[in-house]
FISEDO-337593 format. One line per field, with one value per residue (C-alpha): x, y, z. Coordinates in steps of 0.05 Angstrom, whole numbers, plus 5000, padded with zeros to 4 digits. Example, Ala and Ser with C-alpha at 12.3 -4.5 7.8 and 13.67 -1.06 7.14 Angstrom:
BEGIN
east: c(5246;5273)
north: c(4910;4979)
up: c(5156;5143)
# end
This chain:
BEGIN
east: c(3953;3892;3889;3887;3835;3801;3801;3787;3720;3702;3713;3668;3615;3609;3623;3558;3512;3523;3476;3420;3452;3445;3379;3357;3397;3349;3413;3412;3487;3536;3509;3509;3583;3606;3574;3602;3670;3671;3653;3704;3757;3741;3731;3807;3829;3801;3830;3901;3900;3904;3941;3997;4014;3998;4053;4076;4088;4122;4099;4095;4056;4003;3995;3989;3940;3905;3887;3866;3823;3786;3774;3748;3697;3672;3666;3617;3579;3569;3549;3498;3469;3461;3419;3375;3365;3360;3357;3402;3412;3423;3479;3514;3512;3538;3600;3620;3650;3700;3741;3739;3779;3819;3847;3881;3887;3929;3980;3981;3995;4035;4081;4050;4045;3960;3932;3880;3845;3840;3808;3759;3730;3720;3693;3635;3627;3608;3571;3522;3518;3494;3438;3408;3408;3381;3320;3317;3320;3273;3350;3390;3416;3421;3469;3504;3525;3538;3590;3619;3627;3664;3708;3735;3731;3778;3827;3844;3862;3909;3946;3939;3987;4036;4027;4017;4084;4092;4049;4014;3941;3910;3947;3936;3858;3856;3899;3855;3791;3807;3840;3767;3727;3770;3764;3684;3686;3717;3672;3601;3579;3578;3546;3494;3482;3469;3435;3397;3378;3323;3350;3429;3428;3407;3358;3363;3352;3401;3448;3453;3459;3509;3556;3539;3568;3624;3652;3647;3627;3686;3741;3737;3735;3779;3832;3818;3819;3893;3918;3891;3933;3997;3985;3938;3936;3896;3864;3842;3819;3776;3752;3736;3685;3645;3622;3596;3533;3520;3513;3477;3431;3408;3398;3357;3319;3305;3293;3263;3241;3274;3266;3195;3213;3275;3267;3292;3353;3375;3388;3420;3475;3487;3488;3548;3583;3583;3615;3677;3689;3688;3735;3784;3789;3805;3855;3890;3886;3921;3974;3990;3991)
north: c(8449;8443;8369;8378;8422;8374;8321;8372;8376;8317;8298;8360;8342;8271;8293;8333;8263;8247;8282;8252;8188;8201;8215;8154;8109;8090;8076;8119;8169;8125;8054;8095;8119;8051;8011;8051;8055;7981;7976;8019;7990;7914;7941;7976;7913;7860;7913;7910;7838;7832;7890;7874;7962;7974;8016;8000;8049;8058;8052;8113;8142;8086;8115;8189;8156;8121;8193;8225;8163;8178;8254;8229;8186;8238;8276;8233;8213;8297;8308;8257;8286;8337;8317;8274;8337;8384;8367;8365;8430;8461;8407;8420;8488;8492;8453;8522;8544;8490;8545;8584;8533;8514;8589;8579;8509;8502;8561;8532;8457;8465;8527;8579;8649;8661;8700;8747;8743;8671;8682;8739;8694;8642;8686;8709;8636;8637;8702;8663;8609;8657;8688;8619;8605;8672;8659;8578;8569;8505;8468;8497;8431;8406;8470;8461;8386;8411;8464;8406;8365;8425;8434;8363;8363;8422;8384;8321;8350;8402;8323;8294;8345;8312;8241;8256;8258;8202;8149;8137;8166;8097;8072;8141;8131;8058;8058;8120;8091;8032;8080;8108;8038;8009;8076;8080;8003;8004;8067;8037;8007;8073;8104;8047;8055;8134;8129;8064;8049;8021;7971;7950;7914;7961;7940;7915;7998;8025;7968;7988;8067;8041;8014;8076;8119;8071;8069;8128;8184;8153;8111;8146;8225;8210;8187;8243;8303;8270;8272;8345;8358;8342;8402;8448;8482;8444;8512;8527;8450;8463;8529;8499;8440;8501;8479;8413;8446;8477;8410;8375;8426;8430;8357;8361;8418;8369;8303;8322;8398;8418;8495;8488;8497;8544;8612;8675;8681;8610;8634;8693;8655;8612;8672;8698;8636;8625;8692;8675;8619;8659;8713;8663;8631;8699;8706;8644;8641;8720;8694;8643;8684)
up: c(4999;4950;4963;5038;5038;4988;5030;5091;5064;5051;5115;5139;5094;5119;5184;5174;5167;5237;5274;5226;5245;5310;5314;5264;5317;5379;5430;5486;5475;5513;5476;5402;5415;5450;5387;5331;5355;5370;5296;5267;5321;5288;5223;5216;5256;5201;5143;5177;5192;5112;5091;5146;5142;5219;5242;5307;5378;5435;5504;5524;5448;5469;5531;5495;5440;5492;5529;5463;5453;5517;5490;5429;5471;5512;5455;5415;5481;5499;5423;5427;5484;5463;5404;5441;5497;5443;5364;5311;5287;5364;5382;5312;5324;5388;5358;5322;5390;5384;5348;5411;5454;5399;5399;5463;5467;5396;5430;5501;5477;5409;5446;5403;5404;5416;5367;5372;5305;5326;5392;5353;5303;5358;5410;5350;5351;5411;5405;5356;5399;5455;5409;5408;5471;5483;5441;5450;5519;5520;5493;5548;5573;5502;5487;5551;5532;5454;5482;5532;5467;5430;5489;5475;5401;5401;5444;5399;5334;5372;5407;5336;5318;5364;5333;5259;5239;5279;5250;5186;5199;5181;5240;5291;5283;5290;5353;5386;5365;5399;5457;5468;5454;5515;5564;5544;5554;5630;5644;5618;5678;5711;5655;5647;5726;5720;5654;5631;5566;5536;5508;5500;5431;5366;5328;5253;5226;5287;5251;5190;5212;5255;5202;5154;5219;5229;5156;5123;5173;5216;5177;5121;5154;5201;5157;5110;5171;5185;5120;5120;5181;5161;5111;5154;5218;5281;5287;5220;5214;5278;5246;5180;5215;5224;5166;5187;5224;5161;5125;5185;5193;5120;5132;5191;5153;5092;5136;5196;5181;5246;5212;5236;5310;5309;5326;5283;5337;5309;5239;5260;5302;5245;5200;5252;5261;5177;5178;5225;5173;5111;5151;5167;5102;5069;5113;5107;5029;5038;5089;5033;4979)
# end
C-alpha cells in the first residue's frame, strides 16, 4: 500500500507541471492535446517494438479502451481551455471537483454502494470552486470548461478499473492513448473548422515542452496512477489529484506570479478544497488501520 501511494504521488506531482506546460506551449487546446498524445502514442510504440511485452486484447476490450481513449481526449482538450480562457491556477483548481463526480460515478459504474462522506468531501470541492467563481467572475468560461474537464477526468480512472486487472498498465495506457490520438484525429477537422489555430506545426520551444509533456508528465504518470490503482480506490485516486492544483499552482505562483491577479476568494477555495483532501486521507489511513 505504501508503494502505491508512493508512486500515486509522483504521478500527482508531475501531473502538477502540466498546466505550466500548457501555457509555455503556443498550440491552440485541440493542436497541444492532438500533438502530445501523438508523441506519447509513437513513443510507447518505438519502446514496445524493442521490448516485444505488448499484451494483446480482445475485440470487444479495444472497443472499451478505445471509448476511454476518447474521454481522456476530451479531457486534455477542456483542461486546456480552460487555461488559455482563464490561467493556470483557475483551470487546476476547478479540477478539485473531479472528486465530486467521481462520488457517484465510482458507485454507479463499479456496482457500489454511494457513500456519503464521499459525496461531502466532493461537494466542499465544489463549494471552493464556487467561492472563486464568486469572486473571479472575469474566468467564468475558463471555470466552466475546467469543471467540463473534471467531469471527464473523473470518468476514466473509475473504466480503468475495469481493464487494470486485465492488462499490464504499460500496455492499458499505450492502447488508450492511442484510443484518444485516433478519436481526436477523426474529429480535428471539425475542431480546426470551429476553432482555427494560429499555426498547426509547434515551434522549436512548443517542441521541446511538447516532449517534456509527452514523457514524463504522461508515460511516466500514467503508468505510475495504474500501478497505484491496482492497490487504491478510483475514488480516493481522484480525491488525492487534488493535490495536483496545489503543485501547479505554486508553479504558476513562482513562474508566472499568477498570485498577483487572484482575488482573496481564490485562496480561500483552495484552503477548502485542501481540507477535503486531508479529511479523506485520515479517514482512509483509519479504515486501514
Amino acid at each position: 500500500m505504501k508503494k502505491a501511494f508512493l508512486s500515486l504521488h509522483i504521478a500527482i506531482f508531475l501531473a502538477g507541471f502540466t498546466g505550466i506546460l500548457g501555457r509555455l506551449i503556443t498550440l491552440n487546446e485541440g493542436l497541444l492535446v492532438w500533438w502530445r498524445l501523438f508523441i506519447t502514442s509513437a513513443t510507447m510504440g518505438v519502446i514496445f517494438l524493442f521490448s516485444g511485452r505488448l499484451q494483446k486484447a480482445s475485440l470487444s476490450l479495444h472497443l472499451n479502451i478505445l471509448g476511454t481513449g476518447a474521454i481522456v481526449a476530451l479531457h486534455w482538450v477542456f483542461f486546456y481551455g480552460s487555461i488559455k480562457y482563464a490561467n493556470v491556477s483557475v483551470a487546476l483548481v476547478c479540477f478539485s471537483s473531479i472528486g465530486f463526480f467521481s462520488a457517484f460515478f465510482e458507485p454507479w459504474i463499479l456496482r457500489k454502494k454511494l457513500d456519503g462522506l464521499e459525496v461531502l468531501f466532493g461537494a466542499l470541492a465544489i463549494v471552493g470552486i464556487w467561492l472563486i467563481f464568486h469572486f473571479d467572475r472575469q474566468y467564468k468560461l475558463g471555470i466552466l470548461l475546467g469543471v467540463i474537464s473534471a467531469l471527464f477526468g473523473a470518468l476514466f480512472p473509475v473504466l480503468n478499473k475495469k481493464f487494470i486487472d486485465r492488462l499490464s498498465p504499460q500496455s492499458l495506457t499505450f492502447y488508450e492513448i492511442t484510443g484518444a490520438l485516433l478519436v481526436l484525429t477523426l474529429g480535428m477537422p471539425f475542431y480546426l473548422s470551429h476553432f482555427p489555430g494560429d499555426h498547426f506545426l509547434p515551434t522549436t520551444s512548443d517542441l521541446l515542452w511538447l516532449l517534456v509533456l509527452s514523457w514524463l508528465c504522461t508515460v511516466l504518470a500514467f503508468n505510475l496512477s495504474l500501478q497505484a490503482l491496482r492497490k487504491i480506490s478510483p475514488f480516493a485516486i481522484n480525491l488525492s489529484y487534488n493535490l495536483e492544483p496545489i503543485y501547479g499552482i505554486l508553479l504558476a505562483f513562482i513562474v508566472y506570479q499568477e498570485n498577483q491577479y487572484l482575488s482573496s476568494g481564490f485562496f480561500v477555495g483552495v484552503a477548502l478544497i485542501l481540507l477535503t483532501v486531508v479529511l479523506q486521507t485520515i479517514r482512509l489511513y483509519k479504515r486501514r488501520r
